[in-house]
C-alpha positions in Angstrom: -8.7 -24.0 28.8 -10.0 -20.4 28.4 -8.2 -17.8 29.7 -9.2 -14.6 32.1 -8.9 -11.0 31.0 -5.4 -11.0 33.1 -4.3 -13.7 31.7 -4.7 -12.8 28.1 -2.5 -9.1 29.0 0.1 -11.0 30.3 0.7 -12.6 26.9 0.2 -9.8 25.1 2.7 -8.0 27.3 5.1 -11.1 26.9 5.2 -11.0 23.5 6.1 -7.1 23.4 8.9 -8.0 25.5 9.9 -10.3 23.1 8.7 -13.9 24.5 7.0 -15.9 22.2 3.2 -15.3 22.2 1.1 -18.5 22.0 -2.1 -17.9 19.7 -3.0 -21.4 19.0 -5.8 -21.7 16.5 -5.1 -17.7 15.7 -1.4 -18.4 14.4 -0.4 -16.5 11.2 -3.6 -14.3 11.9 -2.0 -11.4 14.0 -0.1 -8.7 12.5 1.4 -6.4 15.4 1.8 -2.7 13.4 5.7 -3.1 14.7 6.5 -6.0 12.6 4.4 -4.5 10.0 6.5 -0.9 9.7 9.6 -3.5 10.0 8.5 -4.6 6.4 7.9 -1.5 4.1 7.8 -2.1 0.2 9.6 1.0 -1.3 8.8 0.4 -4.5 6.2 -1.1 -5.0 4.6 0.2 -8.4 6.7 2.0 -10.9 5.3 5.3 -10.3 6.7 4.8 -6.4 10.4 6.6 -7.3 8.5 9.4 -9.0 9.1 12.7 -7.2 5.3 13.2 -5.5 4.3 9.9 -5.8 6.7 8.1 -3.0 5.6 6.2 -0.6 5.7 2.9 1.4 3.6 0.0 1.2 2.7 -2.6 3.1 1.4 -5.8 2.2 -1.1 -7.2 4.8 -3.4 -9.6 3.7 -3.1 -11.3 0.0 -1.1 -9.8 -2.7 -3.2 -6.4 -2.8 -2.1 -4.6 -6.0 1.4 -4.8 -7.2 3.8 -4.2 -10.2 6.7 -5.9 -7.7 6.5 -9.5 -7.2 9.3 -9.4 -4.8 7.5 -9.9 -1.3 5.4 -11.6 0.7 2.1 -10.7 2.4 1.8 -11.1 6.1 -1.7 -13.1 5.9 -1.1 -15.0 3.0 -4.7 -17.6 3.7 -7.6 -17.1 1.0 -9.9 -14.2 2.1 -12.6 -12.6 0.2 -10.8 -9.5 0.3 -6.9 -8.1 -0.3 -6.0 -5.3 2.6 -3.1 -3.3 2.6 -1.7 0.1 4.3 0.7 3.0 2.4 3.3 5.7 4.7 3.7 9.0 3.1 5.1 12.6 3.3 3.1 15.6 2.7 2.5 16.0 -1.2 3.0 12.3 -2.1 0.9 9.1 -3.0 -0.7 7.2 -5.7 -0.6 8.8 -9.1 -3.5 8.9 -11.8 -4.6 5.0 -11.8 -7.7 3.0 -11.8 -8.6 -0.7 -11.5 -10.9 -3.2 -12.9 -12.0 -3.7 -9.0 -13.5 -1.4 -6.2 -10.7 -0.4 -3.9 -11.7 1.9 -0.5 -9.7 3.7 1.8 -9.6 5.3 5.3 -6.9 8.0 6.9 -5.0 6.5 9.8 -3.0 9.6 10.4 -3.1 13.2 8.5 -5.4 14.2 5.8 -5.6 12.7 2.1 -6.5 14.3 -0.8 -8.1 12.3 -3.1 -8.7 13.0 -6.5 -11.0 11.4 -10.1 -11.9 11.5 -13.5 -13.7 9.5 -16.2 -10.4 9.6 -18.5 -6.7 9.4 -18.2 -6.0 12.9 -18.8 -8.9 14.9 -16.8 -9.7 15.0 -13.3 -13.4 15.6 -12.7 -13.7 16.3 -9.0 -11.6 15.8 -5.7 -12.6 15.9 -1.8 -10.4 16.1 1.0 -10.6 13.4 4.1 -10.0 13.5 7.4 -8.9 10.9 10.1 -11.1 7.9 9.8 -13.0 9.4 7.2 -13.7 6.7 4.5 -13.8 6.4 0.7 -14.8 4.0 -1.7 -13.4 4.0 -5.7 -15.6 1.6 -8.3 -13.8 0.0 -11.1 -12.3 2.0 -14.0 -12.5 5.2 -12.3 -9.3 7.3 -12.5 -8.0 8.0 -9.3 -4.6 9.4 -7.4 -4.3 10.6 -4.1 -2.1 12.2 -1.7 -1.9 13.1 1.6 -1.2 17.0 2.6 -0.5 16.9 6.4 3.4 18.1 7.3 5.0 15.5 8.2 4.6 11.6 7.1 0.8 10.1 7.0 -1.0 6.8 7.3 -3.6 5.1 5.3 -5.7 2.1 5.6 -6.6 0.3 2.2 -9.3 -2.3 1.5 -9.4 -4.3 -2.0 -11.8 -6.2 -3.8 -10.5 -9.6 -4.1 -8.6 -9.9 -7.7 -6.0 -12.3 -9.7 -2.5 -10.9 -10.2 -0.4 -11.1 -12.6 -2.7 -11.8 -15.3 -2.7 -8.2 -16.9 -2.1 -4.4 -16.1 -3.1 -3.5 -13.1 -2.8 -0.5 -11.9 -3.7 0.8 -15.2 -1.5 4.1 -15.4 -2.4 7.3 -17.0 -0.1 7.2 -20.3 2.1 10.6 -18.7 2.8 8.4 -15.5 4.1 5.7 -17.8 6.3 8.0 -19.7 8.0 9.8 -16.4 8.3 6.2 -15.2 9.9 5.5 -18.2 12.4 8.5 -17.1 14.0 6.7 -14.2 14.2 3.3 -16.2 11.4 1.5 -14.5 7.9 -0.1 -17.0 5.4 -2.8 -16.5 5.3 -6.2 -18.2 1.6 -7.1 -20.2 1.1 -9.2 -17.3 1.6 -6.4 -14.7 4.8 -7.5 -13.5 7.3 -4.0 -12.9 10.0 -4.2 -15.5 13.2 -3.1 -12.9 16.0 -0.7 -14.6 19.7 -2.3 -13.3 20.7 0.0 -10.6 17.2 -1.2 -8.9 18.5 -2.6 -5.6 20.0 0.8 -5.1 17.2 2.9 -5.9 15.0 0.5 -3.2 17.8 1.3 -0.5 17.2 4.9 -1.6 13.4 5.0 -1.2 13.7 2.5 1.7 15.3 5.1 4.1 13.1 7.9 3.0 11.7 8.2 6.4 15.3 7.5 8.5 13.7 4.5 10.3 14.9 1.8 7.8 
């Protein structure tokens, strides 16, 4: 039986208040953005405990990109595309990367600096976005980013599907390796993070980096 417009706000405003929701054929296809912040990944990659380069990520549909096997994706179906969304405060994200797939972004809250090269050890140009600005990265392009609002920002991320595990990926600049190497953390051939052995409390460290945890 279909339901009217009234209808379907009462179960929406159900479930906030805690009551199960009832999404029949849409089960396991909702993510609600409170249960999604309930669910950070601290670290991520290895560069994630570098000074400038923390963050939180969130894993939303498929595995998106990942050194840390140790999660699970909210939408875990097939779909011809990855998605995922990173939390950051001013003067942090991704360091110098790139990927053997397209990957494209768009600001959710502040602004993002994003950054390129042809090589590991030049940037070539950079642009600044705004809210809801987008951005799209081909393959094998050195990139980083980071956002530059005061405060924390938001960004939404959309990735070409891709295997993991089957090889590096992200591919780090060589002087990201090396300060990763700092703080004990490296990545396998396969692209699994290699975790140093005070790892569980460096993720409680980075976990309540924004005092919500």
């Amino acid at each position: 039986m279909t339901s009217t417009p009234n209808e379907r706000t009462e179960a929406t405003s159900s479930q906030q208040g805690g009551a199960p929701e009832d999404l029949g054929a849409m089960t396991g296809n909702v993510v609600r953005f409170a249960d999604l912040k309930s669910r950070p990944i601290p670290l991520m990659f290895i560069d994630s405990i570098i000074p400038g380069h923390q963050r939180h990520n969130y894993a939303v549909i498929g595995d998106t990109a990942s050194e840390n096997d140790s999660y699970e994706p909210f939408i875990t179906s097939p779909h011809g595309f990855q998605v995922g969304v990173v939390r950051a405060r001013q003067g942090n994200g991704p360091a110098y990367h790139t990927h053997d797939y397209i990957e494209s972004f768009l600001p959710l809250k502040g602004r993002w600096r994003f950054y390129w090269g042809e090589s590991a050890d030049k940037v070539d140009g950079e642009t600044i976005l705004e809210e809801f600005d987008y951005v799209t990265l081909p393959p094998k392009l050195w990139r980083g980013f980071e956002c530059i609002d005061p405060g924390e920002s938001w960004i939404f991320a959309v990735l070409e599907k891709h295997e993991v595990y089957e090889g590096k990926d992200p591919y780090w600049a060589p002087s990201v390796i090396e300060k990763a190497r700092e703080y004990g953390f490296e990545a396998s051939e396969n692209g699994k993070m290699i975790k140093p052995d005070n790892f569980a409390e460096l993720e409680r460290q980075m976990l309540d980096q924004f005092g919500d945890a």
